[in-house]
C-alpha positions in Angstrom: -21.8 -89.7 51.4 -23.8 -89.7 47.9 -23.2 -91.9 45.4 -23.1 -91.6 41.9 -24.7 -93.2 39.6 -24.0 -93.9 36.0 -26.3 -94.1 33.1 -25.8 -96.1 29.7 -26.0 -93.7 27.0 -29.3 -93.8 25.7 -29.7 -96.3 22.5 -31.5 -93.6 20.0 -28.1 -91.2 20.4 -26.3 -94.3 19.3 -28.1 -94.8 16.2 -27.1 -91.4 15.8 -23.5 -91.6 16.0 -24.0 -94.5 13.8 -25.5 -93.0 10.5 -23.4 -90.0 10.8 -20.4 -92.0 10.7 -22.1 -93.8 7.3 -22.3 -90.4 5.9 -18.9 -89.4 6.6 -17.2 -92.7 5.4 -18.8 -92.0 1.2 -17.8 -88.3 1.2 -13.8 -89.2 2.0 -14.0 -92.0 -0.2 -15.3 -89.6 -3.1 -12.8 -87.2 -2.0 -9.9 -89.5 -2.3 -10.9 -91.4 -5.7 -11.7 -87.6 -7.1 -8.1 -86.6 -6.3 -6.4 -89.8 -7.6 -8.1 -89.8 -10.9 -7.2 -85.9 -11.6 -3.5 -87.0 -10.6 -4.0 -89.6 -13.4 -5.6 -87.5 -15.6 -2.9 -84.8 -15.1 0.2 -87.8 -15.5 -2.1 -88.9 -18.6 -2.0 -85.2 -20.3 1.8 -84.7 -19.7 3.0 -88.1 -20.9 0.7 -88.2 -23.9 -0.3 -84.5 -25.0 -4.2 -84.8 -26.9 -4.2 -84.4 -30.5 -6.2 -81.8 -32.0 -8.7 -82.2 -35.0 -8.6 -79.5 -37.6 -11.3 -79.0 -40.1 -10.2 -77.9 -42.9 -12.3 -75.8 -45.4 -12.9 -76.5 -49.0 -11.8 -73.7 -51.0 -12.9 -73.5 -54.3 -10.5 -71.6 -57.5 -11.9 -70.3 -60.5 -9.3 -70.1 -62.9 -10.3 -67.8 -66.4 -9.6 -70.2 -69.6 -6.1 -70.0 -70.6 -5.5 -68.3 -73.5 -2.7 -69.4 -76.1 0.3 -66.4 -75.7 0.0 -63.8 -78.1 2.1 -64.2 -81.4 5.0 -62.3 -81.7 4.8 -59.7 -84.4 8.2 -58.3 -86.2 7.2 -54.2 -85.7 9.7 -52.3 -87.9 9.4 -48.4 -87.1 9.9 -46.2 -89.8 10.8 -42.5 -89.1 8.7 -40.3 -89.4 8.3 -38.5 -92.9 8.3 -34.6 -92.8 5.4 -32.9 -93.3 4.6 -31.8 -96.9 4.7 -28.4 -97.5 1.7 -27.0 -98.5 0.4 -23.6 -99.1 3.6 -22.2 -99.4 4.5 -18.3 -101.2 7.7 -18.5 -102.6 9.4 -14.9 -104.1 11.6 -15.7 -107.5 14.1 -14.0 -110.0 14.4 -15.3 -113.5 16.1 -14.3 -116.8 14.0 -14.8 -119.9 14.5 -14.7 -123.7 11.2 -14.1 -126.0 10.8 -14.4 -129.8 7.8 -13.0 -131.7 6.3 -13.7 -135.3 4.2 -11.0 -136.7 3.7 -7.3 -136.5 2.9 -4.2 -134.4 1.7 -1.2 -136.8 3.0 -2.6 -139.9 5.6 0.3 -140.2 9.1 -1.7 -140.1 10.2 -5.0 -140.6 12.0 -4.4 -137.1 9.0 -4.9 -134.9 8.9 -7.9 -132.9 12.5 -8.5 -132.5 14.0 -11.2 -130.3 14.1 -10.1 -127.1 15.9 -10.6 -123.5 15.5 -9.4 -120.1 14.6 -10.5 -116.4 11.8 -10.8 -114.3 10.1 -10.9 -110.8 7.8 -14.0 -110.0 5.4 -15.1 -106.9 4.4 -18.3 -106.8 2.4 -20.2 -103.7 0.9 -23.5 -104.0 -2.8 -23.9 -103.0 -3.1 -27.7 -102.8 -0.9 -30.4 -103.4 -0.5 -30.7 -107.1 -2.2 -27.0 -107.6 -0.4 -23.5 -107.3 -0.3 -20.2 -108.6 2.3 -17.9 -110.5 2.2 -14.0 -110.5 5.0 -12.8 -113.0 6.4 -9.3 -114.1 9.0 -9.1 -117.2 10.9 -6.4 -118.5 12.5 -7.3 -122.0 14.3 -5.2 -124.5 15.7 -5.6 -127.8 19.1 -5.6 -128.6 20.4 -2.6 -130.2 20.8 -1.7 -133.9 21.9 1.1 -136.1 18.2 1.4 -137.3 16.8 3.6 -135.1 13.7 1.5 -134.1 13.5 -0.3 -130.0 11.0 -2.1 -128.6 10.2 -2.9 -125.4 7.7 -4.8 -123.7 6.8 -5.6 -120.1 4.2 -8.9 -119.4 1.9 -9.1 -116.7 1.1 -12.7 -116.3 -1.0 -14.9 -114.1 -0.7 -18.7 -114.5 -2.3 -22.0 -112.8 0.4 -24.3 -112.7 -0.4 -28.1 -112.2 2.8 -29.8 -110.3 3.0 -33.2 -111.5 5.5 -34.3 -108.5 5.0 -32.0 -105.5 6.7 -33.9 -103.3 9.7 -34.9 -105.2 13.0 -33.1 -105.2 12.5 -33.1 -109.4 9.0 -32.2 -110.3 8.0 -31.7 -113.6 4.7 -29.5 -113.9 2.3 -27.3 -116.4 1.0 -24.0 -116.6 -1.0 -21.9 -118.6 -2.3 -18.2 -117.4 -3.3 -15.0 -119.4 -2.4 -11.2 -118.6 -1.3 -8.6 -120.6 2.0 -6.8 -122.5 2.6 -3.1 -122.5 4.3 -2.9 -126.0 6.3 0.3 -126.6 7.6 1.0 -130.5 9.9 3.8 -130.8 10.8 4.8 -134.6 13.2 7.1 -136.3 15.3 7.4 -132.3 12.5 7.9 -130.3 11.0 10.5 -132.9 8.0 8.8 -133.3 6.5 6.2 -130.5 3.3 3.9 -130.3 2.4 2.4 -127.1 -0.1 -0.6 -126.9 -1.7 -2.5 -124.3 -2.3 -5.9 -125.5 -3.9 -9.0 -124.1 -1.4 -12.1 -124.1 -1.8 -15.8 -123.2 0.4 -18.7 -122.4 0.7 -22.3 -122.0 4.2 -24.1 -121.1 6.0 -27.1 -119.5 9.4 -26.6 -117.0 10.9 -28.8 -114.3 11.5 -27.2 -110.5 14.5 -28.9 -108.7 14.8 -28.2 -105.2 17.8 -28.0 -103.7 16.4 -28.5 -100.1 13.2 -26.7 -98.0 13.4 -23.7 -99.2 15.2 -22.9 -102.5 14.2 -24.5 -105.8 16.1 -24.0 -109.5 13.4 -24.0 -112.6 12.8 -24.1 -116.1 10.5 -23.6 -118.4 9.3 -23.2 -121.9 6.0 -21.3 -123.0 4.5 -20.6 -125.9 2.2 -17.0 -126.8 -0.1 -15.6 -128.0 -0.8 -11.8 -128.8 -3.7 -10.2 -130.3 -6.4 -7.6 -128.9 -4.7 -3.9 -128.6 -7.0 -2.6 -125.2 -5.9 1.0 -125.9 -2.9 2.9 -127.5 -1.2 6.3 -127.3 0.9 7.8 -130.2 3.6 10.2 -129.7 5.3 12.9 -132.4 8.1 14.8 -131.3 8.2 18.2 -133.1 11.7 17.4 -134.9 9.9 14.5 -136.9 8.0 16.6 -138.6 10.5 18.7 -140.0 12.9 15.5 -140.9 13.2 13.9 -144.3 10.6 11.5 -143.0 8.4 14.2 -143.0 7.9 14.5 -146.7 6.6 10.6 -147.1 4.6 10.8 -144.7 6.0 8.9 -141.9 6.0 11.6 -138.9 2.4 12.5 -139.3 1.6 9.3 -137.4 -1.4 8.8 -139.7 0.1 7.9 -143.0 1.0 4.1 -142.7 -0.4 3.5 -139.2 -2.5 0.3 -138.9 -4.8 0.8 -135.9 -6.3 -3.3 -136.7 -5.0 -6.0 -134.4 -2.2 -8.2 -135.0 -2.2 -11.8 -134.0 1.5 -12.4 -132.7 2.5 -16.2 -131.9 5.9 -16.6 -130.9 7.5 -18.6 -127.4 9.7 -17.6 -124.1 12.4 -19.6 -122.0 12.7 -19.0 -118.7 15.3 -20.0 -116.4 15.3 -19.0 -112.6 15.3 -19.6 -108.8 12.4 -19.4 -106.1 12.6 -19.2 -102.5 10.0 -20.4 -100.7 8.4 -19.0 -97.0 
């Protein structure tokens, strides 16, 4: 029968066990502080929340310079005016009377008698104050128990200066030239003398409108008659065998005056014009 023996450990595996159990004790220490201070620090954050710092940024504003408000300004609107209307034709009838001083052929006392009759007239205005008159005339002289007539039919054109085109009364002037084709019949028509003569006139009138398009005028104008352009004579056969016959009259030569006359005399005019 064996018997066993026992050994003491061994004193280097003790030093061992020693320094192992050193290095052991630290780590559980760490372990345990580190967990109580994040419970702390957990308890801490809950309790009392940290603050946060904010930075805040300088912001710089440019303001402009104020201005002092704007003055009020009373701004009274006036309607608009119409147009002026310019350059406008304008188609008229008038009635005219015409007196004469002078003579034709120097054969009666008769010739150049007064005188009556109508007319056509065109007028259009070129420019503001400025327009134009184109005018035909047919007069005749009242009838007599003489056995002379005389007619006469004017031709005018006339610059007429309007002192007040835009008013509804405007006053103007005119003054044209043209020419009258006289007829002179003698004895009931036996014996006849037709002239073309040159004429001129200068007058004053007044032109009311009565709105855009119709106007009411008149005028007064004063003539002058004198160069004879051509004539033509006529003799009917029955003159010649008349008692006129024997001084001389029918022959067409005997007292005939073939010189010009210088006739002055003046025309009224009264009409209306209707204007495009």
């Amino acid at each position: 029968m064996q018997k066993r023996t026992t050994r003491s450990p061994h004193w280097t595996q003790l030093l061992i066990l020693l320094w192992v159990a050193l290095l052991c004790l630290p780590v559980t220490a760490s372990a345990d502080e580190t967990t109580t201070s994040d419970e702390e620090e957990v308890r801490e954050t809950l309790l009392h929340p940290p603050r946060r710092s904010y930075r805040r940024r300088r912001v710089i504003v440019v303001r402009p310079p104020r201005r002092p408000p704007p003055r009020r300004r009373l701004v009274v609107v006036e309607p608009e005016a119409e147009p002026t209307r310019r350059d406008v034709l304008g188609i008229g009838l008038r009635l005219s009377g015409t007196g004469l001083d002078g003579q034709k052929l120097g054969l009666s006392d008769l010739e150049n008698p007064a005188m009556a009759g109508f007319g056509l007239q065109l007028r259009s205005r070129i420019s503001g104050h400025w327009g134009l008159e184109l005018s035909a005339d047919y007069l005749i002289a009242a009838e007599n128990d003489t056995g002379f007539s005389q007619t006469t039919v004017p031709v005018m054109l006339s610059a007429i200066f309007n002192v007040l085109p835009d008013s509804a009364i405007n006053p103007y002037v005119l003054a044209g030239a043209g020419v009258h084709f006289t007829s002179l019949s003698y004895l009931d028509g036996q014996f006849e003398h037709h002239i073309l003569e040159v004429a001129g006139q200068l007058g004053a009138g007044v032109e009311v409108k009565l709105g855009d398009s119709l106007a009411l005028h008149a005028d007064i104008r004063f003539l002058s008659v004198y160069k004879n352009l051509g004539s033509v004579t006529e003799v009917s056969s029955g003159c010649l065998s008349s008692h006129a016959s024997e001084t001389g009259f029918c022959n067409g030569l005997a007292n005939l005056d073939p010189e010009d006359k210088f006739n002055i005399g003046a025309q009224f005019q009264a009409g209306a014009t209707y204007y495009f």
